[in-house]
C-alpha positions in Angstrom: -21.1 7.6 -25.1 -22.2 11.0 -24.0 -25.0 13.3 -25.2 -25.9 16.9 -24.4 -29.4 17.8 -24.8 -30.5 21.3 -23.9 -28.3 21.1 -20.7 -29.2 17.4 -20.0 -26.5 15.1 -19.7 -27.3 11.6 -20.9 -24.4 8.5 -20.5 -25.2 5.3 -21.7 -22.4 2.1 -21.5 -22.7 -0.7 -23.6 -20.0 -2.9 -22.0 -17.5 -3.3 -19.6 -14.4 -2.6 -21.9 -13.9 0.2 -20.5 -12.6 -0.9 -17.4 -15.2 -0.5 -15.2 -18.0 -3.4 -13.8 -19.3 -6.0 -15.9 -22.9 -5.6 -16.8 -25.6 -7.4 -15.7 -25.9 -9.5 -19.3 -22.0 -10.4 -18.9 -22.3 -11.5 -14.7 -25.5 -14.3 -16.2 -23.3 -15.4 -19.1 -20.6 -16.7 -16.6 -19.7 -20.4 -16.1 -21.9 -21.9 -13.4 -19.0 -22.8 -11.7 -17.7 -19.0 -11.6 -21.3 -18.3 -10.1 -20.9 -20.4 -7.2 -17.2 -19.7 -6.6 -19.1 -15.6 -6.3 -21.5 -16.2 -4.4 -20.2 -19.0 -1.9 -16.6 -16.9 -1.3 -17.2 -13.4 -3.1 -18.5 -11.8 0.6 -15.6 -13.4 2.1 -13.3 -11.8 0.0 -15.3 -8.3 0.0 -15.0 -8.1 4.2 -11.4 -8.9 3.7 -10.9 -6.5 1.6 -12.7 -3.7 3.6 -10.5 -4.7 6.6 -7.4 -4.9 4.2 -8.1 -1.1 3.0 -9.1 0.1 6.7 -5.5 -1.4 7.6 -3.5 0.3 5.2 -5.3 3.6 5.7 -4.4 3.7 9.4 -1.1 2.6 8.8 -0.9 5.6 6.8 -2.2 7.6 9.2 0.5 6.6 12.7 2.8 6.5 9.8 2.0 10.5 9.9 1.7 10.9 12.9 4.8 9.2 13.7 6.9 11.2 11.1 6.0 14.5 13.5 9.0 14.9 15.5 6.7 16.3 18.6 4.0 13.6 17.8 6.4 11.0 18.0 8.4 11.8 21.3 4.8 12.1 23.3 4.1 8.5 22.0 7.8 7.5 23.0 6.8 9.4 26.4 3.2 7.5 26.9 4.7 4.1 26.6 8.1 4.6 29.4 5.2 6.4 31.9 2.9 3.1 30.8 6.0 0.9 31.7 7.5 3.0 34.4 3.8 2.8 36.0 3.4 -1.0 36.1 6.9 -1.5 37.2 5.7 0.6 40.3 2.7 -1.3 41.3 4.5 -4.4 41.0 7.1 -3.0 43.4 5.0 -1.6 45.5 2.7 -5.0 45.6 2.4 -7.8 48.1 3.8 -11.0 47.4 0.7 -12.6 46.9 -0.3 -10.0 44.2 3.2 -10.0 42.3 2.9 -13.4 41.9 -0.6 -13.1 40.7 0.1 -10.4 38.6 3.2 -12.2 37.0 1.0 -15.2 36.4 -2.1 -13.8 34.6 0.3 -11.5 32.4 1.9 -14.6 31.7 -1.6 -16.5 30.7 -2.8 -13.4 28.4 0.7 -13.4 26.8 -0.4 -16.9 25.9 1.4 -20.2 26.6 3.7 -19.2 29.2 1.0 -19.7 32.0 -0.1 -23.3 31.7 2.0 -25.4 33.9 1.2 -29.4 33.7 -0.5 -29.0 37.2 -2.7 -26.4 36.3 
């Protein structure tokens, strides 16, 4: 409900009917059981939701970005020169450092470094 009053605008809701949040009166009237499940899990869910909506906004976004034709063939660009680059240093490596390298890519890959001697 909405009153003008000499160029002051007054809104006043009575209930939640209209799709919007409850009141104060309907969140004290719930099942105690409803109150717990809130408060014990409610933050929970709230963080996961803030992470769900920051996800799907920068999806959006390289989506975007990625629908750019010149945007799209400097990322393809980046990652040959990234893989083209670390093909070189382990060429150019010692031995001793290839083999070190291979193993602690292998161990942050996950898995593939643990031998049963290790």
């Amino acid at each position: 409900m909405s009153v003008k009053n000499g160029g002051l605008r007054v809104e006043c809701r009575l209930d939640s009917a209209d799709g919007g949040s409850p009141t104060r009166a309907t969140r004290l009237l719930q099942k105690p059981l409803e109150k717990w499940i809130d408060f014990l899990y409610g933050p929970i869910f709230r963080v996961i939701g803030f992470f769900y909506r920051s996800y799907i906004a920068n999806r959006a976004r390289v989506a975007k970005l990625k629908s750019n034709e010149k945007v799209a063939a400097f990322l393809r660009l980046m990652a040959i020169l990234i893989l083209v680059g670390w093909i070189l240093i382990w060429f150019f490596a010692s031995e001793e450092s290839r083999t070190r390298l291979v193993d602690d890519v292998k161990q942050s890959i996950g898995g593939f470094g643990r031998s049963s001697d290790q």
